[in-house]
C-alpha positions in Angstrom: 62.9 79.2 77.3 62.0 76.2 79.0 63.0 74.7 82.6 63.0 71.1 83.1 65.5 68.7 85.8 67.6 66.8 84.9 67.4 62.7 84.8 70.8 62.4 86.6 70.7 65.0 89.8 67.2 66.6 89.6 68.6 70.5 89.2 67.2 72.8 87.0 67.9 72.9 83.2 67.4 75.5 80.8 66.2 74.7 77.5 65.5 76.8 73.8 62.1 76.9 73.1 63.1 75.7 69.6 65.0 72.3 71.1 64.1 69.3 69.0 64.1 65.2 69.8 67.0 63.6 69.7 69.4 66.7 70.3 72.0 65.7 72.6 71.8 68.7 75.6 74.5 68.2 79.3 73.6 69.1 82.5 76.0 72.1 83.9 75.8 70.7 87.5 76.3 66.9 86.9 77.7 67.0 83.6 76.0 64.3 82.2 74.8 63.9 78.6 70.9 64.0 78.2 68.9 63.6 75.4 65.5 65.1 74.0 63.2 62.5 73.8 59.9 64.6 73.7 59.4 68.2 73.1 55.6 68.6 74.1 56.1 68.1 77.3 60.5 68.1 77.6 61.7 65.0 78.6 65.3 64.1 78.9 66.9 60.7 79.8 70.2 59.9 80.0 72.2 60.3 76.7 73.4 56.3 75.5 77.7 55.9 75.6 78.7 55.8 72.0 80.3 52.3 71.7 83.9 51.5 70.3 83.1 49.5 67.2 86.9 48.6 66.8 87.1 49.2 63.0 84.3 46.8 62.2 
């Protein structure tokens, strides 16, 4: 296990040593949706909204 912050409120977060980029992880204190953009070192930024595409 690996501890990192989070983007959104800086607390702790608890990650699987096995985590890869591009999983989609939340924060339990904020609740926000953060993504794996590195693994070597963990780095998280904010997850992006998923956009109504309105049947296009």
């Amino acid at each position: 296990m690996t501890n990192t912050t989070c983007a959104e409120c800086g607390s702790e977060i608890t990650i699987s040593n096995d985590v890869e980029s591009g999983e989609i992880l939340d924060c339990d204190i904020c609740g926000i949706e953060l993504e794996v953009i590195g693994v070597d070192p963990i780095e998280l930024s904010k997850a992006p909204e998923l956009e109504e595409d309105w049947g296009e």
